[in-house]
C-alpha positions as CSV (number, residue, x, y, z in Angstrom):
1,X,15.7,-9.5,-6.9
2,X,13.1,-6.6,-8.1
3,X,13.3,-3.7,-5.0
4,X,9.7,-3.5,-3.8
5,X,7.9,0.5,-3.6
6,X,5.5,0.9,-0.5
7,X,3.8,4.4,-0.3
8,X,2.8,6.8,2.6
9,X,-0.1,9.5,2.2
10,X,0.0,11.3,5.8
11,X,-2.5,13.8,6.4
12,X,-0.8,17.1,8.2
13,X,-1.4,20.6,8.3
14,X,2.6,20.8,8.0
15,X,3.7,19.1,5.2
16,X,6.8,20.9,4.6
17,X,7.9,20.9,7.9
18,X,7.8,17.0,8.9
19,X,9.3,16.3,5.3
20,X,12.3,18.9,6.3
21,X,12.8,17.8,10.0
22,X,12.4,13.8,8.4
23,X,15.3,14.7,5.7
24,X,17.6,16.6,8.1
25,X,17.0,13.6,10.7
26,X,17.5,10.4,9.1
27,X,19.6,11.9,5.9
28,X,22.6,12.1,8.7
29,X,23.7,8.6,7.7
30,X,23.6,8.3,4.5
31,X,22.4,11.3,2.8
32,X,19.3,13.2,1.8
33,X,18.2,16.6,0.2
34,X,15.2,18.8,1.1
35,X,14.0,21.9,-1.5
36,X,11.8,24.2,0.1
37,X,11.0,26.0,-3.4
38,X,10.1,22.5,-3.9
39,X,8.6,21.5,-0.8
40,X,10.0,17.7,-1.7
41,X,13.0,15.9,-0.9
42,X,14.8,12.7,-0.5
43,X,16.7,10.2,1.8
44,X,19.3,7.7,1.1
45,X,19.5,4.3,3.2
46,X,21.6,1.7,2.4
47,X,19.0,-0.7,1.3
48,X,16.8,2.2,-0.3
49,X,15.6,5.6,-1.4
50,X,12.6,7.5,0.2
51,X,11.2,10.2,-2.2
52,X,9.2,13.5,-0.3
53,X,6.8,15.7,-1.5
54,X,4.0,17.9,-0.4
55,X,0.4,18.6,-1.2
56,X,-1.1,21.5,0.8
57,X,-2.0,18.7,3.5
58,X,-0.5,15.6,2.6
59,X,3.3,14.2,3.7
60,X,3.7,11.4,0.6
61,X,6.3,9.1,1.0
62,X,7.2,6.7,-1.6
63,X,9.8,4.3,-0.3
64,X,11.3,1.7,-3.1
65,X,13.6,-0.5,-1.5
66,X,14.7,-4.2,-0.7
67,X,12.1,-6.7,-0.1
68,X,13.8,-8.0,2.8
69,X,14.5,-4.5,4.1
70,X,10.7,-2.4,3.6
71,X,9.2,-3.7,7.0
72,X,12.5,-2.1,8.5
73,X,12.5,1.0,6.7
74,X,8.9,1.4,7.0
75,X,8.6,1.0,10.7
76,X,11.9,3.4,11.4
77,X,10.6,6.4,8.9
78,X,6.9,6.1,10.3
79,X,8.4,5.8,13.7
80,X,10.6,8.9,13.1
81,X,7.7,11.2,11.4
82,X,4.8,9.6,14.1
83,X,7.2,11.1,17.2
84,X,8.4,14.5,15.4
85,X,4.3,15.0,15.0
86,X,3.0,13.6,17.7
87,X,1.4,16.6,18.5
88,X,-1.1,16.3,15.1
89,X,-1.0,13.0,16.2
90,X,0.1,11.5,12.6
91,X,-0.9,8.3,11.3
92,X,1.6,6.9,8.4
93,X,-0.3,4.0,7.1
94,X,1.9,1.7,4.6
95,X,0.4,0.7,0.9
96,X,2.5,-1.7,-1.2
97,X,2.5,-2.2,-4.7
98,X,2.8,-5.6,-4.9
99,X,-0.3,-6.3,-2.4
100,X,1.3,-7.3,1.0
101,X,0.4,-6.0,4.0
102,X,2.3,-2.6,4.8
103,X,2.8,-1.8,8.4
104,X,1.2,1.3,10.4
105,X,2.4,3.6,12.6
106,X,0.7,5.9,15.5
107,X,0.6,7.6,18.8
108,X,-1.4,5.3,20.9
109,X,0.4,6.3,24.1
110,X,0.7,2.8,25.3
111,X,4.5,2.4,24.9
112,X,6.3,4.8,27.7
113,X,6.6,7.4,25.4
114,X,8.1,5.3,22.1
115,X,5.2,6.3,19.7
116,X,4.4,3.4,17.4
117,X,6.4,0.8,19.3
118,X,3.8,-1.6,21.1
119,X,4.5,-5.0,21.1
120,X,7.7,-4.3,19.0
121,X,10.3,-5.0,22.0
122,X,12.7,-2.5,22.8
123,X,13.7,0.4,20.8
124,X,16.9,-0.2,18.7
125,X,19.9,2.4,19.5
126,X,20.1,3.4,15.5
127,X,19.5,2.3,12.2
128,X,20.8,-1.3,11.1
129,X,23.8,-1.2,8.9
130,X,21.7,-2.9,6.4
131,X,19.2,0.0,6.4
């Protein structure tokens, strides 16, 4: 099966920073690398690779990953990045290259404090081992 790439363009004053604290935070588990000369980075999951880079206002993410596995990985990065910023109130807003829906992530405040997480039933304790 042909891994499927889903990209993320989130508008920040902080670049940098949200791709550094997204590296150090989810790279735990698998791995990652952040370059600040660089200002990009990566992060390993099981299913997956998410690339990071910087413009002077933009947080791109380019996930390329399992079919079965980019809703996942999607939700749990835009999840992550949506509560470290919540603050600048980020929006990470999925596009996928092969034309499918990609999901969306925000601060609506609706969901006691879980960022992103209406209607999506209670908040997992970690990352799937399939992740």
């Amino acid at each position: 099966m042909t891994d499927l790439t889903t990209v993320a363009d989130v508008a920040t004053e902080r670049p940098a920073r949200y791709g550094k604290q997204l590296a150090a935070h989810l790279g735990r588990r698998m791995g990652s690398d952040w370059s600040d000369d660089d200002r990009a980075g990566w992060i390993q999951f099981g299913a997956g690779r998410a690339v990071l880079t910087c413009t002077e206002s933009t947080l791109r993410i380019e996930l390329t990953t399992e079919p079965g596995s980019v809703g996942t990985l999607e939700d749990v990065i835009g999840r992550h990045l949506v509560r470290f910023g919540a603050r600048d109130e980020l929006v990470v807003a999925w596009r996928r290259h092969d034309g499918s829906t990609g999901t969306r992530q925000e601060n609506t405040g609706e969901d006691e404090g879980r960022p992103g997480r209406e209607g999506a039933g209670p908040a997992p304790t970690g990352l799937p081992e399939t992740v």
